[in-house]
N, C-alpha and C positions, 0 to 999 in steps of 0.2 A: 300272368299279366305281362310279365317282360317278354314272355317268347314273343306276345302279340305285338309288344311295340316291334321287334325285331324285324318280326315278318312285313307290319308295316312298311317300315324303312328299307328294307329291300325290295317294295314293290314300287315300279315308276311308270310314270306314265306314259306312253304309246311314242314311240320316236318321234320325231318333227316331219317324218318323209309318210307314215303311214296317217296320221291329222289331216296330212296334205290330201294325199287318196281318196280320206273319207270326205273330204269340202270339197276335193272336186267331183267326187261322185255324186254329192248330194248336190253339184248344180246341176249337174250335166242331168241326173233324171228331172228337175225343177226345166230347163230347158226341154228337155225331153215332152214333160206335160205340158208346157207352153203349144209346142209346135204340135201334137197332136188337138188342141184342142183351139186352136188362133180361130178358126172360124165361126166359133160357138158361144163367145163371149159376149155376142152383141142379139143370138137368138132369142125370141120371147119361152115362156115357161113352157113345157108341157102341160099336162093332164095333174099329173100327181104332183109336178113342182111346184104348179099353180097354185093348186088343193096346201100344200104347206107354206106357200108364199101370204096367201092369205090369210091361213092361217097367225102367222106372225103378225101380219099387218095387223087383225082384228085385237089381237093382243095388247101390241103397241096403243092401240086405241080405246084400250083400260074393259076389254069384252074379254068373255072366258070362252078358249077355244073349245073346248069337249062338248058346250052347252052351247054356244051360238053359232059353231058347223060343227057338220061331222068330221072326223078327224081320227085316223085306227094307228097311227104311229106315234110313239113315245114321245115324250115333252123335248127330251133333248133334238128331236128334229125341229121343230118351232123354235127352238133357242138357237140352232147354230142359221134359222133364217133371219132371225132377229140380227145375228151379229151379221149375217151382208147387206143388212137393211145398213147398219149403223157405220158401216166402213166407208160404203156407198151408197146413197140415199138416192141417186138417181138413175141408177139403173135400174132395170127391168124390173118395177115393182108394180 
């Protein structure tokens, strides 16, 4: 048990210069998905985004997706449509 406190206390956390590296990497690819995808944000659904856009929507609307459309992708694709419903209610729904 003491060696583990030991080992503990010698291990520290990642210097202030590598933190730095990792938040700007992870803006610069967050910039990176912006600029690849700026002209897409204001597109209407496809085919299959629809099929799970409304999926969600019917949901939200207290209907059960498997039984009132068809629908072959797992629950968690309707839940994370639900959560762009709820962030943004007036977009492309």
């Amino acid at each position: 048990m003491k060696a583990m406190r030991e080992k503990a206390k010698k291990t520290k956390p990642a210097p202030a210069p590598a933190r730095r590296t990792i938040v700007a990497g992870a803006a610069a690819l967050a910039v990176f998905y912006l600029l690849l995808n700026w002209n897409t944000f204001t597109a209407p659904f496809e085919r299959d985004e629809g099929e799970y856009a409304y999926a969600a929507w019917i949901t939200l609307q207290g209907q059960v997706p498997y039984i009132s459309s068809f629908l072959h992708k797992p629950p968690l694709t309707i839940f994370m449509y639900m959560l762009g419903y709820f962030i943004d209610p007036a977009a492309v729904w």
